[in-house]
C-alpha positions, 0 to 999 in steps of 0.5 A: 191866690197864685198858688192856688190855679197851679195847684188845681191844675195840678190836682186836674192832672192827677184825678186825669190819670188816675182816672186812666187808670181805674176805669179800665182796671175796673171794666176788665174786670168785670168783663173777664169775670165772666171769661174762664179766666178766673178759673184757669188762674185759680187752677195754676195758683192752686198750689200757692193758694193750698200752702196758705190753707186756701181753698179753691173757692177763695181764687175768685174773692182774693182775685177781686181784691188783689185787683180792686181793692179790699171793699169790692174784695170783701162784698165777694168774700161775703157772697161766697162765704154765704153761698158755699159755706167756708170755714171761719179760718178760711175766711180769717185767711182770706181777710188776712191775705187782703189786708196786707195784699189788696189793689196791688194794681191799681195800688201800683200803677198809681204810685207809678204815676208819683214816682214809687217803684212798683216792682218794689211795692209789688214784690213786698206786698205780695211776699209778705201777703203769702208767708203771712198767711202761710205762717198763721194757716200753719199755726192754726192748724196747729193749734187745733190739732194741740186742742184736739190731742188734749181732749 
């Protein structure tokens, strides 16, 4: 039973700075979702995005992802596959990159908060996220050309 009040006031000051840490994320999101921010971000990444056989249209979805997380990334991806039309690999690239690349912020910062060394976590994540992509965005292309060539 001693144990038990440090314990919670432990947990107290954990849900405190995570809290700290979620909110804002999430408001600066969604205010700059309606800034030109996006779409000044998603013209200088879109060399990065065009060597994993992305286009344009995945920067606002794969943003809302990396930022906040995979299921608010998914509700945009669903949208956006909805409204513009985008090719089943396009969509499979995306889910793919936010699978191993999702929340790297919040993610992060809260680890940060325990003791993880972000850099390392950030860096990892977003490597691996990238040549992944690259990597199965070539072999699909590939792949469809080799079928292609058989017919």
């Amino acid at each position: 039973m001693e144990a038990l009040l440090p314990a919670l006031l432990g947990a107290a000051k954990l849900a405190f700075k995570l809290l700290l840490i979620i909110v804002p994320l999430v408001t600066a999101f969604e205010v700059l979702r309606y800034l030109p921010v996006f779409r000044r971000a998603g013209r200088a990444v879109d060399p990065l995005m065009r060597g994993m056989g992305l286009s344009r249209e995945a920067a606002v979805p794969l943003f809302t992802g990396i930022f906040l997380g995979i299921a608010y990334g998914a509700g945009i991806i669903i949208r956006v596959a909805q409204e513009k039309r985008l090719p089943r690999r396009e969509l499979f690239l995306m889910g793919l990159f936010l699978a191993t690349c999702h929340a790297v912020v919040e993610d992060t910062l809260v680890f940060v908060v325990i003791g993880g060394n972000g850099w390392v976590m950030l860096g990892v994540r977003v490597v691996l996220a990238v040549l992944l992509t690259g990597v199965l965005a070539r072999l699909w292309v590939r792949r469809s050309e080799e079928q292609v060539n058989l017919r």
